[in-house]
Each structure stands twice: as structure tokens, then as C-alpha cells.
C-alpha positions as CSV (number, residue, x, y, z in Angstrom):
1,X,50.4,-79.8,145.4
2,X,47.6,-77.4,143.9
3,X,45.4,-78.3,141.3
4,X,46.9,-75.2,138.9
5,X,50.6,-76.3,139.7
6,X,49.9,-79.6,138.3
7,X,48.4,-78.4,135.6
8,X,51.2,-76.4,134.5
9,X,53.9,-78.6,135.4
10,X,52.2,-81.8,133.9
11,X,49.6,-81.0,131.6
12,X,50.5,-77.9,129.7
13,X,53.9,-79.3,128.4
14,X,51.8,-82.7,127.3
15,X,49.6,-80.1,124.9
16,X,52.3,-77.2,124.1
17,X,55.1,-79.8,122.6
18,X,52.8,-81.4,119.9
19,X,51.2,-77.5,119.2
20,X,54.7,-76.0,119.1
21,X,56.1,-78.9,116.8
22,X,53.2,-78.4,114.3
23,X,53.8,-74.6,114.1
24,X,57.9,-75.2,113.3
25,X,55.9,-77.8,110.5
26,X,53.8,-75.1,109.0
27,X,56.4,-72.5,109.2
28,X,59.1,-74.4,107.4
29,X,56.1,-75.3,104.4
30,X,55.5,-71.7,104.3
31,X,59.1,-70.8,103.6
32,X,59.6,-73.7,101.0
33,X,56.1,-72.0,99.4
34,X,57.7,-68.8,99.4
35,X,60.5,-69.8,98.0
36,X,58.9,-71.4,94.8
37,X,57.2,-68.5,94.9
38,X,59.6,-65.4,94.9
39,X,62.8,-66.9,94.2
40,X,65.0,-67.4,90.9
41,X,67.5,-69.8,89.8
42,X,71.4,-70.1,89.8
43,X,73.8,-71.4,88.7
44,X,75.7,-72.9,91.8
45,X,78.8,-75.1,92.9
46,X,78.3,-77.1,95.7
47,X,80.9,-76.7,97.9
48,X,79.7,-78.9,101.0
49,X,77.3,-81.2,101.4
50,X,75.9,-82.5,105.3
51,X,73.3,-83.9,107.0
52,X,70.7,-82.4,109.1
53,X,70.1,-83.6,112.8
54,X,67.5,-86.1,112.7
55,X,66.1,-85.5,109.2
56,X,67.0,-88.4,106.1
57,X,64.5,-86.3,103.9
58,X,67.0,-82.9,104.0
59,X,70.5,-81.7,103.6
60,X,72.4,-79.0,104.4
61,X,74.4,-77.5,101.0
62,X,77.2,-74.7,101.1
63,X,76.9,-73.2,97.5
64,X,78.9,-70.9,95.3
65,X,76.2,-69.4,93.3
66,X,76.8,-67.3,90.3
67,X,74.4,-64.4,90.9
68,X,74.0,-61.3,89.0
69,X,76.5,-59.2,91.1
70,X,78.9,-61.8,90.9
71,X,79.9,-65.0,93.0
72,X,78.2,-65.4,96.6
73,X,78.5,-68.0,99.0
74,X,75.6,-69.3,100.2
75,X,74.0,-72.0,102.9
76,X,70.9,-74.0,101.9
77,X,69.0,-76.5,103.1
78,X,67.3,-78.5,100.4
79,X,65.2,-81.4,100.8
80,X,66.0,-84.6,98.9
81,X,63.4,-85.7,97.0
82,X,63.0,-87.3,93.1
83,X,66.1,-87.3,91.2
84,X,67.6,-85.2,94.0
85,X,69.4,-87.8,96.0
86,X,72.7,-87.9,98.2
87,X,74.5,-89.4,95.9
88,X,73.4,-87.0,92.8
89,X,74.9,-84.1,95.3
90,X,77.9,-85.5,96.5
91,X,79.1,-86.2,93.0
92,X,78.1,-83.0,92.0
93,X,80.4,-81.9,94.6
94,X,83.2,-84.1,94.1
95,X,83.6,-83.5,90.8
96,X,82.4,-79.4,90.6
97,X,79.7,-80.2,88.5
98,X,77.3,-77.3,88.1
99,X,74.0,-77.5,89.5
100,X,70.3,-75.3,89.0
101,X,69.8,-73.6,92.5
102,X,66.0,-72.0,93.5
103,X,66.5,-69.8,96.1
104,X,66.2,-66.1,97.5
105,X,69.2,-64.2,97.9
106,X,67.4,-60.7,98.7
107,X,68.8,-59.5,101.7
108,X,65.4,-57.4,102.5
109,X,64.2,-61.0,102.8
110,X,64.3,-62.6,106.9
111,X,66.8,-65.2,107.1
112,X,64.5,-67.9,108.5
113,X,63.1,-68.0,104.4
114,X,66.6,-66.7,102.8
115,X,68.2,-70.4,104.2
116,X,65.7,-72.7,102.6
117,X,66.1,-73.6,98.9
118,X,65.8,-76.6,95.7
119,X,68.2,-77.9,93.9
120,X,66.3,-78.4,90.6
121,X,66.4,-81.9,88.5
122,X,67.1,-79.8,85.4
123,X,71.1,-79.7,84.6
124,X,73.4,-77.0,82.9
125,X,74.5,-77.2,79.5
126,X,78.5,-77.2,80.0
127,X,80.7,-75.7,77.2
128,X,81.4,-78.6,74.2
129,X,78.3,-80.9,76.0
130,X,76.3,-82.4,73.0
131,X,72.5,-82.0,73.7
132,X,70.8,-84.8,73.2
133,X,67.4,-85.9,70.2
């Protein structure tokens, strides 16, 4: 077998793999930054909630958001961190309680950024809710 063969059959896949992973890494930060950056926040129904392939620390989220132009549906996945937790969403989506979504809904904007999104600590006031001292 030639030296150059073995090289890429053997070695290049042994240096590529960890150099490709770390670019899908810094990719997905820079599309979370992005979206702190440029995006707003809803008013959303969670409509589904799942888990993502190999990842406790995110979850895949089918929202109804209440945007500007009216109601849009709306895939997100949101990683589950602080008050954030499974069970926080799934009640939230058993019992329709409304939920603070960040997120970009431009369409100008690629969809590889437009799919990530928060769901943020702070809740909605609902109609007849007593706020609080």
C-alpha cells in the first residue's frame, strides 16, 4: 500500500473528525450569539416538546408564537439550562401555559440560525393573575 494511500485512508479521518466536530461547535455558538443578538421576544404556545439525538442539555420545541402578523408556527431548538428544565416545558405544554420565546423569525435570515432559539425564565402576566410585592 503507498505511503499517501495510508495517509488518506488512516490518518486524515483520525485529524478531520475532531476538526469537523469543533467547527459544527463553533457554528452552533455563533447562531445562539446571533440570536441574543438580533432577535425579539414572543409570546408562544408550546405545542410539542422532544428530545434531541444524543444531547440531555437541548430540546426540540414546536411553538405557536404570536408574532406581529399574526400566529406562526414555529420549530426551535432551545437548550435547557437554569429555570428552563423538562419538566418547566412539558407543563407548559400540557397545560397551554404561555411562555417568553427569543428567537428570529425574519425570513431574509438562513435557516441554520432561524431554528435556534430561548425560552426565557421570565413569564407572562395572564388576564386576572395577581402580581406579586
Amino acid at each position: 500500500m503507498s505511503p499517501i494511500l495510508v495517509i488518506l485512508c488512516v490518518v486524515a479521518p483520525l485529524v478531520l473528525t475532531p476538526l469537523l466536530i469543533f467547527a459544527l461547535f463553533a457554528s452552533e455558538k455563533k447562531s445562539y450569539e446571533r440570536v441574543r443578538r438580533e432577535g425579539r421576544r414572543y409570546l408562544a404556545i408550546i405545542k410539542e416538546v422532544h428530545t434531541m439525538r444524543g444531547d440531555r442539555g437541548r430540546v426540540g420545541l414546536l411553538l405557536k408564537l404570536e408574532a406581529p402578523s399574526g400566529p406562526v408556527a414555529k420549530r426551535l431548538i432551545v437548550p435547557i439550562e437554569g429555570a428552563i428544565t423538562w419538566d418547566f416545558l412539558s407543563t407548559a405544554r400540557v397545560n397551554d401555559r404561555p411562555v417568553y420565546a427569543h428567537c428570529i423569525l425574519d425570513p431574509s435570515v438562513e435557516e441554520a440560525v432561524r431554528q435556534y432559539g430561548f425560552i426565557l425564565e421570565e413569564a407572562p402576566m395572564m388576564d386576572g393573575a395577581v402580581r406579586g410585592p
